[in-house]
mmCIF file as gemmi writes it, N, C-alpha and C atoms, coordinates in Angstrom:
data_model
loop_
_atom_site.group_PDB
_atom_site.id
_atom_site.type_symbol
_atom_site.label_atom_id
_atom_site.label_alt_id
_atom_site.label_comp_id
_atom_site.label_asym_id
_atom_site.label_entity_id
_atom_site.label_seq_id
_atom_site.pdbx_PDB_ins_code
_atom_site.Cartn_x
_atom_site.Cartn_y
_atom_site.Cartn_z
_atom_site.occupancy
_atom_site.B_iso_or_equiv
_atom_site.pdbx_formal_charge
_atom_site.auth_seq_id
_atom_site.auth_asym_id
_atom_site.pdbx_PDB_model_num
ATOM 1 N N . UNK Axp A 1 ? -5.794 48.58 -9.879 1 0 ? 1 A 1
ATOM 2 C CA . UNK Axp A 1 ? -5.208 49.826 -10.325 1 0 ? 1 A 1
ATOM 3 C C . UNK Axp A 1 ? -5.258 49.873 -11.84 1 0 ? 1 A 1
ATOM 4 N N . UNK Axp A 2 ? -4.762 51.018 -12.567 1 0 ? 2 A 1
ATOM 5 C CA . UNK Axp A 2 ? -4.518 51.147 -13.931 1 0 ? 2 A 1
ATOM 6 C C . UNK Axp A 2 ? -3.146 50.454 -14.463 1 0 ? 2 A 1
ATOM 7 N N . UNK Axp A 3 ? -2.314 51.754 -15.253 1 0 ? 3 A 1
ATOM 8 C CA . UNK Axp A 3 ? -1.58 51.581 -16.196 1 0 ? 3 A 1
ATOM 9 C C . UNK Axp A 3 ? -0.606 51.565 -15.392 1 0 ? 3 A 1
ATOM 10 N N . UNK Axp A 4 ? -0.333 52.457 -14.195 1 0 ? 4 A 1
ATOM 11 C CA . UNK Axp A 4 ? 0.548 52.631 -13.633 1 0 ? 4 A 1
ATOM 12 C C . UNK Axp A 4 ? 0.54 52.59 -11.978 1 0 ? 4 A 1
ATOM 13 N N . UNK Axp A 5 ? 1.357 51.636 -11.348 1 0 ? 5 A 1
ATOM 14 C CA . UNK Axp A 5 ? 1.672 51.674 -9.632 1 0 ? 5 A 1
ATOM 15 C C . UNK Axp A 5 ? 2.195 52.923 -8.866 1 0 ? 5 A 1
ATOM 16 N N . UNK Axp A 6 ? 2.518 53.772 -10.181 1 0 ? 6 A 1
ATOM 17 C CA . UNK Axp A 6 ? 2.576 55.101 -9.027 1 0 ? 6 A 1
ATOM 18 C C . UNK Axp A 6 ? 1.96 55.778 -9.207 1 0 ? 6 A 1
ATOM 19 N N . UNK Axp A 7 ? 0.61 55.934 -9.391 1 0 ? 7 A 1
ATOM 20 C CA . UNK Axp A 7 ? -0.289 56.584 -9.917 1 0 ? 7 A 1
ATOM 21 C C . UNK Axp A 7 ? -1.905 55.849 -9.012 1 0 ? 7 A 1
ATOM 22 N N . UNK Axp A 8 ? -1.288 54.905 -8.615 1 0 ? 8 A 1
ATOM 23 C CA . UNK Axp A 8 ? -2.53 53.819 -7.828 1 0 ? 8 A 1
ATOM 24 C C . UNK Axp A 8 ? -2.748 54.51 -6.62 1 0 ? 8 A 1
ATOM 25 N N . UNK Axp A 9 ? -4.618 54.357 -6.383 1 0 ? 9 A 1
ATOM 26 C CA . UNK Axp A 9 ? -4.821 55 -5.117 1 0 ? 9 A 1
ATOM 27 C C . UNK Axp A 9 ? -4.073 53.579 -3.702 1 0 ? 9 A 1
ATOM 28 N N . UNK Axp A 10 ? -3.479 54.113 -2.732 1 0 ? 10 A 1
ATOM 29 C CA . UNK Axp A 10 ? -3.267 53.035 -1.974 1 0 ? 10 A 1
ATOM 30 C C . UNK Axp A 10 ? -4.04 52.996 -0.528 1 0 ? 10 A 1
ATOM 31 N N . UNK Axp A 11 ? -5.048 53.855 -0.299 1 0 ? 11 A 1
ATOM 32 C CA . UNK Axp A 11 ? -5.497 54.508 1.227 1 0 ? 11 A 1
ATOM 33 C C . UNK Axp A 11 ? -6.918 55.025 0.426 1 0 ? 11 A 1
ATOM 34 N N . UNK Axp A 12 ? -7.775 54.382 0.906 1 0 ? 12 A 1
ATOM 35 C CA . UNK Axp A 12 ? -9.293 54.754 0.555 1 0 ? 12 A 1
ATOM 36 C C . UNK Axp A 12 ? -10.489 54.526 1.766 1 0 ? 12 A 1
ATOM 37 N N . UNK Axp A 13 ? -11.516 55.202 1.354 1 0 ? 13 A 1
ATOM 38 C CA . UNK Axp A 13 ? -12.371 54.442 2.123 1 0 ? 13 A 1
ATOM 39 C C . UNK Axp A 13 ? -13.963 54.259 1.515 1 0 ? 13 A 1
ATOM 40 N N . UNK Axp A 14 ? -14.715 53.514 1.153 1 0 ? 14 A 1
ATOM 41 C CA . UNK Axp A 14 ? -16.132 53.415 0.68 1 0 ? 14 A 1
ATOM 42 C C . UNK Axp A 14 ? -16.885 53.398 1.412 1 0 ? 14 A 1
ATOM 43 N N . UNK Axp A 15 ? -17.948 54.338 1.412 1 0 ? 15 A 1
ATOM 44 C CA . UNK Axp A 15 ? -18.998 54.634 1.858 1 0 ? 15 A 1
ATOM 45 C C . UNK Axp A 15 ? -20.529 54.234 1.142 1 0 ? 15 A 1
ATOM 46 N N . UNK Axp A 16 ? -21.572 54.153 1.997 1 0 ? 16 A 1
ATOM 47 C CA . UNK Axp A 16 ? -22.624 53.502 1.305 1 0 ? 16 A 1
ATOM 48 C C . UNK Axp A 16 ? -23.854 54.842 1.675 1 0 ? 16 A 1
ATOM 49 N N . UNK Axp A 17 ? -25.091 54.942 0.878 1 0 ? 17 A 1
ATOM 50 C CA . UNK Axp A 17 ? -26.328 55.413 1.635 1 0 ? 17 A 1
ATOM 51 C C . UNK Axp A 17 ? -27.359 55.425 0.717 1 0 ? 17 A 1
ATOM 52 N N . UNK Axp A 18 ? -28.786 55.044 1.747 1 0 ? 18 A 1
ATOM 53 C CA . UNK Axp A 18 ? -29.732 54.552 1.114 1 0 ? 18 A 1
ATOM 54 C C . UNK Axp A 18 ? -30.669 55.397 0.288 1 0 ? 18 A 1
ATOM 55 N N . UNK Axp A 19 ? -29.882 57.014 0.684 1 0 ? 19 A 1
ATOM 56 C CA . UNK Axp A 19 ? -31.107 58.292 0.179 1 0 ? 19 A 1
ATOM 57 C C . UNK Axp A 19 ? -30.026 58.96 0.269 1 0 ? 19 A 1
ATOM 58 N N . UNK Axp A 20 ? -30.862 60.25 -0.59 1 0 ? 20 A 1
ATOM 59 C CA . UNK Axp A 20 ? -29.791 61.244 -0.992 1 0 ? 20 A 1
ATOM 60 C C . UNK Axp A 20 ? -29.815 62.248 0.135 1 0 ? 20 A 1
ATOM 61 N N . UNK Axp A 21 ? -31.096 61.973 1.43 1 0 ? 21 A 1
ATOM 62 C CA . UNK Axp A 21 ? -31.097 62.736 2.816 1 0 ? 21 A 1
ATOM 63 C C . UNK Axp A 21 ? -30.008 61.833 3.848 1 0 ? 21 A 1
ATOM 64 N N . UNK Axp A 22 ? -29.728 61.445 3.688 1 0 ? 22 A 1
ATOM 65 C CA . UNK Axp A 22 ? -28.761 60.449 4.441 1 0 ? 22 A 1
ATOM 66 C C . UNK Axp A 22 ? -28.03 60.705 4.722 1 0 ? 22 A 1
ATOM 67 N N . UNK Axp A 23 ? -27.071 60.055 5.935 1 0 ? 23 A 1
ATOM 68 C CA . UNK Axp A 23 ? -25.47 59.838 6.075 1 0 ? 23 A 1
ATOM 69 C C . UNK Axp A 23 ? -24.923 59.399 5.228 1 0 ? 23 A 1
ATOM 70 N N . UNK Axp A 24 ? -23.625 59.832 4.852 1 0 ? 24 A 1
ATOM 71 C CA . UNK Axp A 24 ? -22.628 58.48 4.364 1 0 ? 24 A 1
ATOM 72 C C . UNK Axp A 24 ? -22.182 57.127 5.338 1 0 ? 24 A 1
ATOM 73 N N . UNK Axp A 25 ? -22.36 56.47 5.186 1 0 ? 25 A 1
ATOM 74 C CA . UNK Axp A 25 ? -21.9 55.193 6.289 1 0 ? 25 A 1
ATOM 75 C C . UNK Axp A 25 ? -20.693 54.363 6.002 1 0 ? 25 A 1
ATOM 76 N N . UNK Axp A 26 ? -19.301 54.685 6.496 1 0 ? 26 A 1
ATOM 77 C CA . UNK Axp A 26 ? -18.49 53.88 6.083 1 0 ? 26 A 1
ATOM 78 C C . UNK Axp A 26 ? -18.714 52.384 6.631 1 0 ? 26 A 1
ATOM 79 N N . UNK Axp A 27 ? -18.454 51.677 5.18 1 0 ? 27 A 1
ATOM 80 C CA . UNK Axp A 27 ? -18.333 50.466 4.822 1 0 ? 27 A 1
ATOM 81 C C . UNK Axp A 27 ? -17.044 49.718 4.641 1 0 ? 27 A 1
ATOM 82 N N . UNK Axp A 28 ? -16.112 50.566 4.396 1 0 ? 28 A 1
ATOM 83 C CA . UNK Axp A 28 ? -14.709 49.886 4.467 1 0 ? 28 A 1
ATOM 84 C C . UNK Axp A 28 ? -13.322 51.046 4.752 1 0 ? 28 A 1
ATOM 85 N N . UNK Axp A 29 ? -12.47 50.884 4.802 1 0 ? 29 A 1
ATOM 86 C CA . UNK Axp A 29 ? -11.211 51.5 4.582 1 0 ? 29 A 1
ATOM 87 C C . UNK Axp A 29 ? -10.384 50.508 4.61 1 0 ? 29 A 1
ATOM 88 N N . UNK Axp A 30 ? -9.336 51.147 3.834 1 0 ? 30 A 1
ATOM 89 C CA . UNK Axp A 30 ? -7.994 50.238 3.578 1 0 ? 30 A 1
ATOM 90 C C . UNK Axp A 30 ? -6.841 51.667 3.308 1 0 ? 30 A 1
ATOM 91 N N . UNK Axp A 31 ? -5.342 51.027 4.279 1 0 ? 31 A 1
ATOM 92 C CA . UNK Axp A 31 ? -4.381 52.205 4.692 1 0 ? 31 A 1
ATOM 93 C C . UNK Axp A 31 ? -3.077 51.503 3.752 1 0 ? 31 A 1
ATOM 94 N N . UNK Axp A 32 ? -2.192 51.952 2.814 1 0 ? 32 A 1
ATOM 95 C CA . UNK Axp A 32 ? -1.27 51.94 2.606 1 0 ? 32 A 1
ATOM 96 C C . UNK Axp A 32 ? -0.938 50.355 1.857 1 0 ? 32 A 1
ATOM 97 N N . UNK Axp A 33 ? -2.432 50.176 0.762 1 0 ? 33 A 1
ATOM 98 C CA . UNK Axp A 33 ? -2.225 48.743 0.051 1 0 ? 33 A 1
ATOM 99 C C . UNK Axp A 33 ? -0.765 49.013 -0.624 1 0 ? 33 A 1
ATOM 100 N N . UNK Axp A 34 ? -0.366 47.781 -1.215 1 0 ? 34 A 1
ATOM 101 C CA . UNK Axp A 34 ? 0.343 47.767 -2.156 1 0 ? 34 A 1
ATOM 102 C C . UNK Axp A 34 ? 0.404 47.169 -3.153 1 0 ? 34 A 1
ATOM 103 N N . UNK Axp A 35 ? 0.432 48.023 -4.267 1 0 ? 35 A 1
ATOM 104 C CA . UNK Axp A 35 ? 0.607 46.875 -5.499 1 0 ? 35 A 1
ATOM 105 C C . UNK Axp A 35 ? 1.959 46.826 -6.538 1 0 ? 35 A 1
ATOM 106 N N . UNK Axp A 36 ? 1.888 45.543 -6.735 1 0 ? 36 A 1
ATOM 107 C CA . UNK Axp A 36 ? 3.138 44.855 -7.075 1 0 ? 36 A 1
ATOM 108 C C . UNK Axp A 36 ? 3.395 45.207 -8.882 1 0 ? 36 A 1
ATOM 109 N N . UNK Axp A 37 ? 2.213 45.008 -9.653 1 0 ? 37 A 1
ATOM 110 C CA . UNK Axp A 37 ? 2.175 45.144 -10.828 1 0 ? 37 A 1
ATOM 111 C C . UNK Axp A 37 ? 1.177 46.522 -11.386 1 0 ? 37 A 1
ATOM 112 N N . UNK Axp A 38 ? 1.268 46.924 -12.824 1 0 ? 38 A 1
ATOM 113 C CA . UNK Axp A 38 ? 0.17 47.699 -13.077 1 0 ? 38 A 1
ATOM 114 C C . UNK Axp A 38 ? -0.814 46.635 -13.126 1 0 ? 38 A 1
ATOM 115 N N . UNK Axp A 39 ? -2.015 47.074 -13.663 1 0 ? 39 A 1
ATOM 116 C CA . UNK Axp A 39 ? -3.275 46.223 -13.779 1 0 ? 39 A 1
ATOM 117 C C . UNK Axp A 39 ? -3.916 45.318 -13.045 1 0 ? 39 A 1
ATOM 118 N N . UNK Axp A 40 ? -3.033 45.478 -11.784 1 0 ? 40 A 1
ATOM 119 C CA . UNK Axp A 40 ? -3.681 44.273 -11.104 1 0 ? 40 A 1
ATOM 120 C C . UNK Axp A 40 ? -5.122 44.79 -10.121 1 0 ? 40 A 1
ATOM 121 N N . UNK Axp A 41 ? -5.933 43.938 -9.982 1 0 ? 41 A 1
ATOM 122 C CA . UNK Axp A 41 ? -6.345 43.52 -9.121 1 0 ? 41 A 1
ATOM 123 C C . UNK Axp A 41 ? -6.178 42.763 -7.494 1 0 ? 41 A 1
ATOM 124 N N . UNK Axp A 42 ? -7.175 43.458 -6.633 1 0 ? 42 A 1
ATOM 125 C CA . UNK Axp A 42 ? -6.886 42.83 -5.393 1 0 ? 42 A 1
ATOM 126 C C . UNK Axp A 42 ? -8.434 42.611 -5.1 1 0 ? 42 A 1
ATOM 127 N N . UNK Axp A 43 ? -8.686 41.742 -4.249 1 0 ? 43 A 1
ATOM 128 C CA . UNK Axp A 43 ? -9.764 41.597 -3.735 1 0 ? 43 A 1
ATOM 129 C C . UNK Axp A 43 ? -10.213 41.658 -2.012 1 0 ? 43 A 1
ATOM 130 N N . UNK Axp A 44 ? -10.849 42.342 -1.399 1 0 ? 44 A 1
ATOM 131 C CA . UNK Axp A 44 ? -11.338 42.875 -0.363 1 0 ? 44 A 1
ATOM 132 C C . UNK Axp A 44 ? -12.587 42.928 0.458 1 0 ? 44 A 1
ATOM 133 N N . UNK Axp A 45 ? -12.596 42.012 1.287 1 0 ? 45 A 1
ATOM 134 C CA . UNK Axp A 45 ? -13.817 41.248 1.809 1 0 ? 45 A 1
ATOM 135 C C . UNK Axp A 45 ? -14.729 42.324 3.081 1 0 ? 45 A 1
ATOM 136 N N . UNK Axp A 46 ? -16.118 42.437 2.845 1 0 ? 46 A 1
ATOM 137 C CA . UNK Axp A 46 ? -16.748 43.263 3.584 1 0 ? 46 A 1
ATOM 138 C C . UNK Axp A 46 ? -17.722 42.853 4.287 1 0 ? 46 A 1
ATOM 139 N N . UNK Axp A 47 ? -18.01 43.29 5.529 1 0 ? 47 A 1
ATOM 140 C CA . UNK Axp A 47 ? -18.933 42.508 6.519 1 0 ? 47 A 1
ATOM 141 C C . UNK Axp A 47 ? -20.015 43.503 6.755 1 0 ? 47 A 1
ATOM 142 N N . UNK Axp A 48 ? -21.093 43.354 5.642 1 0 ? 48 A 1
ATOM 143 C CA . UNK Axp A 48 ? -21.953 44.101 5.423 1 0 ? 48 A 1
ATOM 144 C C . UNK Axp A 48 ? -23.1 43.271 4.942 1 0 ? 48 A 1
ATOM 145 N N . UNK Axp A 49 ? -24.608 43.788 5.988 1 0 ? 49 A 1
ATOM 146 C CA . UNK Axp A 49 ? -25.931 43.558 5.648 1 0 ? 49 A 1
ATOM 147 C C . UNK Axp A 49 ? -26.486 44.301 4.546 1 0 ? 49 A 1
ATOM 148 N N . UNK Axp A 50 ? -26.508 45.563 4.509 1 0 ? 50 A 1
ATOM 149 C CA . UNK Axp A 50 ? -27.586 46.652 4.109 1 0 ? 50 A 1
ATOM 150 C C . UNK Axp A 50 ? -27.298 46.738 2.82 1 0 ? 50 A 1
ATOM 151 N N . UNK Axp A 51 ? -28.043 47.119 1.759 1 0 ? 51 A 1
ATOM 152 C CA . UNK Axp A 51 ? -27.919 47.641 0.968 1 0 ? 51 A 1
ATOM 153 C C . UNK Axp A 51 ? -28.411 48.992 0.339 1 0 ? 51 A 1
ATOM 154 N N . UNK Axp A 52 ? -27.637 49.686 -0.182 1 0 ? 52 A 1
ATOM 155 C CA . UNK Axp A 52 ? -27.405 51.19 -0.331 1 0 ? 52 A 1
ATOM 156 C C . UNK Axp A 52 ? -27.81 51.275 -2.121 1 0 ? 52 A 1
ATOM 157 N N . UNK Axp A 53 ? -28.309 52.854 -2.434 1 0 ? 53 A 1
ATOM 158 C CA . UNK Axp A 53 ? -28.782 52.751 -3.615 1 0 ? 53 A 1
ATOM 159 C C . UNK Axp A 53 ? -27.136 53.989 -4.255 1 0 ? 53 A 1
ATOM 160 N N . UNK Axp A 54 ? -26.809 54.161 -3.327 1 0 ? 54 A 1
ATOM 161 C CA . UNK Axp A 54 ? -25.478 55.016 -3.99 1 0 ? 54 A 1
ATOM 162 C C . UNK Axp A 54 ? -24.202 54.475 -3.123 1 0 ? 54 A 1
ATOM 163 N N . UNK Axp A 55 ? -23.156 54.459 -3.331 1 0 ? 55 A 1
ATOM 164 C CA . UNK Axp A 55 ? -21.783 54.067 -2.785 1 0 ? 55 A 1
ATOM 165 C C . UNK Axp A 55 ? -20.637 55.191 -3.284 1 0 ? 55 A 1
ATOM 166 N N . UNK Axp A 56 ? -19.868 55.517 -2.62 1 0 ? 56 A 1
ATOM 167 C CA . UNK Axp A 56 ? -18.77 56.799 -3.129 1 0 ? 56 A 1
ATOM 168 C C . UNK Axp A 56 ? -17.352 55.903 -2.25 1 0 ? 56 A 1
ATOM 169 N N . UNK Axp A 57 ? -17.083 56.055 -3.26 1 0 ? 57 A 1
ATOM 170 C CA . UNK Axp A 57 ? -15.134 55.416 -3.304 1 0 ? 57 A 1
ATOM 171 C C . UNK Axp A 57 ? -14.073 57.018 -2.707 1 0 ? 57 A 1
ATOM 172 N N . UNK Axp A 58 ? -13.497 56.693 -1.862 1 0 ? 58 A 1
ATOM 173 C CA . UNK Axp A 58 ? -12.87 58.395 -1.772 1 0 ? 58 A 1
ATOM 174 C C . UNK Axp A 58 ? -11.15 57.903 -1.012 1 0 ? 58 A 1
ATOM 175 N N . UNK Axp A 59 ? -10.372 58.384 -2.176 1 0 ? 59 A 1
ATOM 176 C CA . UNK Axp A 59 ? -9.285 58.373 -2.408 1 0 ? 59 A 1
ATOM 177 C C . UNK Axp A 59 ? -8.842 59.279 -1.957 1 0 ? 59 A 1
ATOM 178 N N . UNK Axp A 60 ? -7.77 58.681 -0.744 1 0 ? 60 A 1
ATOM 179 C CA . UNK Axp A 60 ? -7.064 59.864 0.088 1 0 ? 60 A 1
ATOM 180 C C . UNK Axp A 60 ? -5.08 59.9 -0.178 1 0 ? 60 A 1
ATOM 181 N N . UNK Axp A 61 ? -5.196 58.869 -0.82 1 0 ? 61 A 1
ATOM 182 C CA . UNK Axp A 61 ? -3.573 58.699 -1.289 1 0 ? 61 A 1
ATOM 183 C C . UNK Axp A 61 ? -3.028 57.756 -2.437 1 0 ? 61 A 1
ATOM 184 N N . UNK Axp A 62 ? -2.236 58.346 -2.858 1 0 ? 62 A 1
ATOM 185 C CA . UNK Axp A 62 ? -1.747 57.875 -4.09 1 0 ? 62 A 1
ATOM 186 C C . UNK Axp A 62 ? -0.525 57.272 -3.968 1 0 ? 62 A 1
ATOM 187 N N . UNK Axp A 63 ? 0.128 56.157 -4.567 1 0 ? 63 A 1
ATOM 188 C CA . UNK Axp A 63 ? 1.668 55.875 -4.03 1 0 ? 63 A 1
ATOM 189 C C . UNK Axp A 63 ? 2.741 56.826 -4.85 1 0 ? 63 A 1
ATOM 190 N N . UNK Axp A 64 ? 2.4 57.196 -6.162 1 0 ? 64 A 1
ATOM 191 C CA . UNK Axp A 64 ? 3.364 58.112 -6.37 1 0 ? 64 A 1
ATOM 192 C C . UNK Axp A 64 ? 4.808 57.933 -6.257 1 0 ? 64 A 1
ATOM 193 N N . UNK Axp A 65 ? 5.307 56.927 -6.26 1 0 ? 65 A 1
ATOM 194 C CA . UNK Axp A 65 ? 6.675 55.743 -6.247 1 0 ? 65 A 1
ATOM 195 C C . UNK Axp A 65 ? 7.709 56.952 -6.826 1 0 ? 65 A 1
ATOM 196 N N . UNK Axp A 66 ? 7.219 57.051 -8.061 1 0 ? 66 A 1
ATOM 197 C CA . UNK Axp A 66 ? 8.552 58.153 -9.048 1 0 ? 66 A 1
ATOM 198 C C . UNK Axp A 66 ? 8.391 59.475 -8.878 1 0 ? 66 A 1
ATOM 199 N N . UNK Axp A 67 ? 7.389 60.106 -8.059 1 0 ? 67 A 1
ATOM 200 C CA . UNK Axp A 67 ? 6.741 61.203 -8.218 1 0 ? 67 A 1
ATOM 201 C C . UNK Axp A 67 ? 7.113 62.018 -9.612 1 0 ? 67 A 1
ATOM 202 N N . UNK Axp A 68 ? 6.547 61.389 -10.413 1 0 ? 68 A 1
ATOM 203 C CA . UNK Axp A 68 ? 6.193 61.997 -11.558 1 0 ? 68 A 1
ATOM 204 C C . UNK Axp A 68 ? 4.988 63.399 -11.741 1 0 ? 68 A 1
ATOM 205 N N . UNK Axp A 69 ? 3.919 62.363 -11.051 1 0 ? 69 A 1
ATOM 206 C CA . UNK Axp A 69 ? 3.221 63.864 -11.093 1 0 ? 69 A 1
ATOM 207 C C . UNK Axp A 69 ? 2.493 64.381 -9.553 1 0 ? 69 A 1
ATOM 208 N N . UNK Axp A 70 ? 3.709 64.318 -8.761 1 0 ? 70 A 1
ATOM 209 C CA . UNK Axp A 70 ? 3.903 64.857 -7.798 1 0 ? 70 A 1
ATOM 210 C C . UNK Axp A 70 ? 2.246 64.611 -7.015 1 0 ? 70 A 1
ATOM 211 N N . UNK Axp A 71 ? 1.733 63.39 -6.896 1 0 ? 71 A 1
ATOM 212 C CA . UNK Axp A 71 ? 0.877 63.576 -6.445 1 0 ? 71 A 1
ATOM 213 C C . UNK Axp A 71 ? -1.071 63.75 -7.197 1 0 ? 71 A 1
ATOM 214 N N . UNK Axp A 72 ? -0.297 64.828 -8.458 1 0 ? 72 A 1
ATOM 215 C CA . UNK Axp A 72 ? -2.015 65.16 -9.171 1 0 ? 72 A 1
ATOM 216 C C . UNK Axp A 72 ? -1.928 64.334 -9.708 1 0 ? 72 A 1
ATOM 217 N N . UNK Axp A 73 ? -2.018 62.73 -9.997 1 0 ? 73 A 1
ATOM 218 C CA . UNK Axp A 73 ? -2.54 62.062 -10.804 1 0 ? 73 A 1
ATOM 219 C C . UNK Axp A 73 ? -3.223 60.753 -9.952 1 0 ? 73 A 1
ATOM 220 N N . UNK Axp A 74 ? -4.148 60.15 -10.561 1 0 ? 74 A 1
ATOM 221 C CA . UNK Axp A 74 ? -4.951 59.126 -10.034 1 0 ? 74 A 1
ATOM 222 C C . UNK Axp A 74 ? -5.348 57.697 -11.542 1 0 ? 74 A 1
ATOM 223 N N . UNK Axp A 75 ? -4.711 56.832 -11.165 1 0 ? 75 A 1
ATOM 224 C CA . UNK Axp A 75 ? -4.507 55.845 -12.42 1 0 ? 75 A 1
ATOM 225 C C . UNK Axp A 75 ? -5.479 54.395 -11.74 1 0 ? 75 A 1
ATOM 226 N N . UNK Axp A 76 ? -6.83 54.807 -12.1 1 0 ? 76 A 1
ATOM 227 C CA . UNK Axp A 76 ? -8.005 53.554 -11.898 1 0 ? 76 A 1
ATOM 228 C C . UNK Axp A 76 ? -8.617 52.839 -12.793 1 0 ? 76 A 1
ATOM 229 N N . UNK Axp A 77 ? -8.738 51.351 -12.753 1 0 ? 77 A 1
ATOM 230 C CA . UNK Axp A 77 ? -9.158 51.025 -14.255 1 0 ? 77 A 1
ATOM 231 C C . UNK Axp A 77 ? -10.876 51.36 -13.414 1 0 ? 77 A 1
ATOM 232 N N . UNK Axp A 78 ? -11.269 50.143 -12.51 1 0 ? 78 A 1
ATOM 233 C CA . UNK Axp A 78 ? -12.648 49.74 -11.412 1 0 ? 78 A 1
ATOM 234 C C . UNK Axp A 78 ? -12.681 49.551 -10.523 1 0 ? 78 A 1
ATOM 235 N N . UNK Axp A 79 ? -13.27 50.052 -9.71 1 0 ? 79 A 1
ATOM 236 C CA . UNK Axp A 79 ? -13.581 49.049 -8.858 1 0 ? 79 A 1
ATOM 237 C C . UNK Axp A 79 ? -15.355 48.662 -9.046 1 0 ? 79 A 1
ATOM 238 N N . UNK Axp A 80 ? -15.698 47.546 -8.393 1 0 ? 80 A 1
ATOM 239 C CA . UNK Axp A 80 ? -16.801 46.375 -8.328 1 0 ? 80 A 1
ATOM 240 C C . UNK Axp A 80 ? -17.377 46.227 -6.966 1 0 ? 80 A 1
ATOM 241 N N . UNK Axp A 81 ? -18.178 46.19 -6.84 1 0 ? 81 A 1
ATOM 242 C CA . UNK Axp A 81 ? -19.114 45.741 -5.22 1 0 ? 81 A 1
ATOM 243 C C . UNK Axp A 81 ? -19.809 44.407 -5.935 1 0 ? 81 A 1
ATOM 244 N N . UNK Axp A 82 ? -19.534 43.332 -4.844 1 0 ? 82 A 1
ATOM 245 C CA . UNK Axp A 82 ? -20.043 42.004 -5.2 1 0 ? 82 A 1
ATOM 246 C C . UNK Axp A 82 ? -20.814 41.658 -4.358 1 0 ? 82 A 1
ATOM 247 N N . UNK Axp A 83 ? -22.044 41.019 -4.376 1 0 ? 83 A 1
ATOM 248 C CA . UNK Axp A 83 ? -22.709 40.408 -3.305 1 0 ? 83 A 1
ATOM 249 C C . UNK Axp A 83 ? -22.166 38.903 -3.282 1 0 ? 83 A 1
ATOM 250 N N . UNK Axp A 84 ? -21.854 38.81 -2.169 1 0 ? 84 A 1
ATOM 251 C CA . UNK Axp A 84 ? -21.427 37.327 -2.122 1 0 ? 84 A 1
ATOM 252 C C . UNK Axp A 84 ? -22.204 36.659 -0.605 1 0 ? 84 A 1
């Protein structure tokens, strides 16, 4: 996440595809993470062959703890795809 935990996406899902005629192919989702600090990092293991020349991250919820901004805000430093 960023600067701020209520502002962190917590419910996503990444998608992969090899052409811009393509499907999207989900590759992961994750429902209702949590994070403890700003800035942190988590790490998230994927059981995946293929490789894709585009990937799209799509943020469906925010935790919004103080609702400060009721929702419209989104506080991301990166995310990373690793081959391991």
């Amino acid at each position: 996440n960023g600067d701020s935990t209520a502002a962190a996406c917590n419910t996503w899902k990444i998608f992969g595809r090899k052409n811009e005629s393509d499907e999207w192919v989900m590759l992961d989702s994750q429902d209702s993470v949590e994070w403890s600090t700003a800035a942190q990092s988590l790490t998230f293991t994927l059981s995946n062959v293929n490789a894709y020349n585009a990937y799209m991250f799509q943020c469906s919820a925010v935790v919004n703890i103080d609702d400060t901004y009721y929702g419209g805000q989104l506080d991301m430093a990166e995310w990373k795809l690793i081959l391991a």
